[in-house]
VOBA-23314 format. One record per atom (N, C-alpha, C): residue in one letter; x, y, z. Coordinates in pm, whole numbers, plus 50000, padded with zeros to 5 digits. Each point is the difference from the previous one (the first is absolute). Layout:
VOBA-23314
AXYZ;...
//
This chain:
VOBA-23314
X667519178640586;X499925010949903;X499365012550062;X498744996550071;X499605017150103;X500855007050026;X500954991350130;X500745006950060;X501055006449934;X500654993549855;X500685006549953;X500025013049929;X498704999449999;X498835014449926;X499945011450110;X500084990750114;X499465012450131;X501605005150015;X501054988149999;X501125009450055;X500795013149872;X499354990949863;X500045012349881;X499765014250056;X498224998250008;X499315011950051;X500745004850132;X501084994550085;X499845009450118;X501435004949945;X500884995749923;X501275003549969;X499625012549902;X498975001149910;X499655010449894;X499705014550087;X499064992250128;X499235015050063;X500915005150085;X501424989050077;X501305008150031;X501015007149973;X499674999949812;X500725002049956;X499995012949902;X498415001650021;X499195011449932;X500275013750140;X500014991650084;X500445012850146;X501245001750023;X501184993949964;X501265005649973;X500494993150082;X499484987250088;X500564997650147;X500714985149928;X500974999750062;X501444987550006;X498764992450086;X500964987750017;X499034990550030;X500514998150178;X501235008050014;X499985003450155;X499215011250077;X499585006749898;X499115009650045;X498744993950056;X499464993649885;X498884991650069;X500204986350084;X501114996250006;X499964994650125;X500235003950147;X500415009750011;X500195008350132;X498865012650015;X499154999249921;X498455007050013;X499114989050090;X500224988549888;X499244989650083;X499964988150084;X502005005750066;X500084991350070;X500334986550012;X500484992249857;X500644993749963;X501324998649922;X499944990849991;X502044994149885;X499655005649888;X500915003749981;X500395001549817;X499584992649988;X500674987950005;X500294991349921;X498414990950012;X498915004450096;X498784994649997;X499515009149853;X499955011850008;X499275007849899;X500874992449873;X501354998549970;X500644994849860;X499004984549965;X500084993150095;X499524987049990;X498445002049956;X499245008450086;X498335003649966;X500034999149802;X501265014150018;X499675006649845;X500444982249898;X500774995050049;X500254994249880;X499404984250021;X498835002450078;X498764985949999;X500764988550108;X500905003150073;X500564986650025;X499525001850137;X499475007650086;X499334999850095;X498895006850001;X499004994250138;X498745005649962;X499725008350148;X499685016449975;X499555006850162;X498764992850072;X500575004850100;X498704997750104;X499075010249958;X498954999450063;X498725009049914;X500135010450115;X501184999350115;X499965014250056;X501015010049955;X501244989249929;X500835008549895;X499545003349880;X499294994949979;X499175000649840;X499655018250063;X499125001350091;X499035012250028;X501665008650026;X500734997150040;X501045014150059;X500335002249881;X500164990349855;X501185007049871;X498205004549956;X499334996850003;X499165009449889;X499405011450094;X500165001950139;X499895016150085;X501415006149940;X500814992250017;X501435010749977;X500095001649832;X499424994749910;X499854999049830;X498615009649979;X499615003850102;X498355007649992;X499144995249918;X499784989050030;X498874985849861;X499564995950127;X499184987249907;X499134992650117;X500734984249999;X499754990450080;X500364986649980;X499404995049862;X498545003749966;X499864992249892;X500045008149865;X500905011949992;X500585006849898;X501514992049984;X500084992950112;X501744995549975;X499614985950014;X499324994849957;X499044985850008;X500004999849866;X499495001449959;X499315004949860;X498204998449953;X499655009550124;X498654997449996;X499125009849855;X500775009550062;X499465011849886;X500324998849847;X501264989749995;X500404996449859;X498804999249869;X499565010849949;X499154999549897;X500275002549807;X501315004450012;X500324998149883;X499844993849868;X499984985250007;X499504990149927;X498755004149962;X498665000350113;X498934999550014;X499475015249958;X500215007850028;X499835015749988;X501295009849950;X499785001449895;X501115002249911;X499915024550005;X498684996350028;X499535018150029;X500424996650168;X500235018850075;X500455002950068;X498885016549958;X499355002950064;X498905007849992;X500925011550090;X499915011749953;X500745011750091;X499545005050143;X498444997150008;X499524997250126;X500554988450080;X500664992950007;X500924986850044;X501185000149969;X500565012749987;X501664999949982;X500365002550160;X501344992749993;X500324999450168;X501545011050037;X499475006350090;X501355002150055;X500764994150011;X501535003449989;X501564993650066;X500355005050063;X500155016849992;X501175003650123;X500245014749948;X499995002450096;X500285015149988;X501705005750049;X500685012249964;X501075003350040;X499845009650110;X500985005250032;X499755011750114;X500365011649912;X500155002349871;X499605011649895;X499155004749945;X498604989750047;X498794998549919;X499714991349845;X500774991250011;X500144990949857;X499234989150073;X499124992449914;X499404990050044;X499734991849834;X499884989450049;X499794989249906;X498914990750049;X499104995649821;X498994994950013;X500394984049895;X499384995650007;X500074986549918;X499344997249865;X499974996149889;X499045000849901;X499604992949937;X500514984250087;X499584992049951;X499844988050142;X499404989049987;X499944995450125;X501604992549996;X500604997550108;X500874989750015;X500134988449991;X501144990649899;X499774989150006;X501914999349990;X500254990650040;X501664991449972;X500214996049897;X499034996949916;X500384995549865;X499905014249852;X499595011850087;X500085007949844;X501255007150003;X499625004149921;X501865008249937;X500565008550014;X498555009250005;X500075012050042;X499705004950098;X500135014650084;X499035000250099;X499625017149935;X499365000049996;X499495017149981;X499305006550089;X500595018350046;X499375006150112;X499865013349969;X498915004550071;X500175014649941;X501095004650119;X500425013150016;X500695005650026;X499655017950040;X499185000350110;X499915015750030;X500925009650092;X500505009249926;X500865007450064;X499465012850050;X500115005150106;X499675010450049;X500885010849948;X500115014950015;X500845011749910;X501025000350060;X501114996949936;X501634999950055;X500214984050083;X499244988649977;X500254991050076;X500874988949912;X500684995150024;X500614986249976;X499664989849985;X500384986149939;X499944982950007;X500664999050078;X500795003550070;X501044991850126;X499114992050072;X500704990250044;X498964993950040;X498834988949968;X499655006849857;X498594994449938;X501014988449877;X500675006349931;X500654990849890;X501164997550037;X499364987650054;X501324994150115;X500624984949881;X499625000249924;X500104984049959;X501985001050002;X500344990550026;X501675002449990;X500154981349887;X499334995049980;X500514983649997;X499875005349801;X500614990149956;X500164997149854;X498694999949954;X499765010749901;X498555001349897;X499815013149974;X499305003449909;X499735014049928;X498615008850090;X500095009749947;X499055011450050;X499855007649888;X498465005049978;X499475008649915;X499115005650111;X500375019749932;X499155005650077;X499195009149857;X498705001650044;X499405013249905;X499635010250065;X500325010649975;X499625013350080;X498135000949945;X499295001050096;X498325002149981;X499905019849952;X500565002850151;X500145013650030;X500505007750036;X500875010350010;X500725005950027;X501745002749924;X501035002750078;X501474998949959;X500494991050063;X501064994349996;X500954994650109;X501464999249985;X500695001750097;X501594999249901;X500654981850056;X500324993449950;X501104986850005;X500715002850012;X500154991450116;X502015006049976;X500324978650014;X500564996749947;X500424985049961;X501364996249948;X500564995350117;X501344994649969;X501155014550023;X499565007350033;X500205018950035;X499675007649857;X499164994249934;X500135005949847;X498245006650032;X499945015849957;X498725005150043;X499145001049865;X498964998750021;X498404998749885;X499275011250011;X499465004849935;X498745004650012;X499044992249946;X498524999850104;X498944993849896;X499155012850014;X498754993549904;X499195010249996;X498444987349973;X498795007150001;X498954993649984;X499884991349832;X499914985050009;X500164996649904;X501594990949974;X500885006750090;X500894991649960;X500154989550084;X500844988649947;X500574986650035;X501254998150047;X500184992250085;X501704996450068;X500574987850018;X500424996049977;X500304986150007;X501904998450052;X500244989450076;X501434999350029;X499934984250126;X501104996450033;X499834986250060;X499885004550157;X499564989750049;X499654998650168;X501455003350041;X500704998250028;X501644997450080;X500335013549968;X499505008949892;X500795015249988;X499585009750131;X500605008750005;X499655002650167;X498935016649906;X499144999750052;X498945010249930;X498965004850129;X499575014949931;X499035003650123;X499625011449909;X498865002250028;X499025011849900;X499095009050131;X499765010549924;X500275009050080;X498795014149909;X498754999450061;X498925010049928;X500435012450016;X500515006849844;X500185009750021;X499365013249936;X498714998649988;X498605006249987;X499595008550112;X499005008549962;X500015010750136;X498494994050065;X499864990549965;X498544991750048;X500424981850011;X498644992550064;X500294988250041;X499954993649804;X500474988450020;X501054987249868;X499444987350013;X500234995149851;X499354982550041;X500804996249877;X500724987850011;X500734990349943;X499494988249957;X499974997749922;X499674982049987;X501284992950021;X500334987450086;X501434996050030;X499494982249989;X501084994849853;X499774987450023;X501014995150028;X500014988650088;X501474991650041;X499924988349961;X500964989449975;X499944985249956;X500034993850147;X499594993150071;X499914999150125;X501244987250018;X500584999050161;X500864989549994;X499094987050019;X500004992749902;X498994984550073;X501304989250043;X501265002849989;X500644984150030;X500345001250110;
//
């Protein structure tokens, strides 16, 4: 059951970075078909492949372990302990807002956009499940499925993972989103 948790977690955090699962195997130097087998528990890495997918996943081994798993136990997530994910090369970066676990439903993140910057990149989810975003601050325009939005501070968005979408601050100052996703656990 761990391992099937760890290859959850390493298929979620490959999948939160946009990368196919040949991507990360030719980062780190192995088979596909080693990384397919990891993700779906039926094999177990060596603890020197363990360290290359969580350098090339930018985590630690025992973030993809499930050391940090506090969810159950610590249900607060204090804003002084919110974690980075990843930043774009537009200035969009994403934070986490709740701790990680494989078994919740949701995942919720904030979402800071720099002035004129994009999600490319950041709201990568492509697999079957919904997304809610709330605008904190600023404008932004959607454009989803090629159909364009305006938001504004206060409003809500909602539409499924698989629609092809990208938002886009279009405020004359930096933006923050609230963005929830249903995460893939199977």
């Amino acid at each position: 059951m761990a391992m099937d948790r760890m290859g959850i977690r390493i298929k979620w955090k490959r999948e939160l970075f946009g990368f196919r699962i040949k991507d990360l195997s030719e980062r780190i130097g192995v088979t596909s078909s080693l990384i397919s087998q990891i993700e779906s528990g039926k094999a177990y890495p060596s603890i020197v492949t363990l360290k290359k997918i969580a350098d090339a996943l930018q985590t630690t081994v025992g973030e993809l372990i499930g050391e940090n798993e506090t969810f159950g136990k610590h249900p607060l997530l204090k804003a002084t302990e919110r974690r980075f994910v990843k930043k774009n090369r537009n200035g969009t970066s994403l934070h986490m807002l709740s701790y990680h676990d494989p078994s919740k439903q949701i995942e919720p993140y904030l979402i800071h956009f720099a002035k004129d910057a994009t999600s490319k990149g950041i709201m990568t989810s492509k697999f079957p499940g919904q997304e809610f975003c709330f605008v904190l601050k600023g404008e932004f325009e959607a454009e989803v499925n090629k159909e364009r939005y305006h938001l504004t501070e206060g409003d809500g968005f909602y539409f499924n993972s698989k629609e092809s979408h990208l938002f886009r601050n279009t405020s004359d100052k930096e933006a923050e989103m609230i963005w929830i996703i249903t995460p893939n656990n199977n």
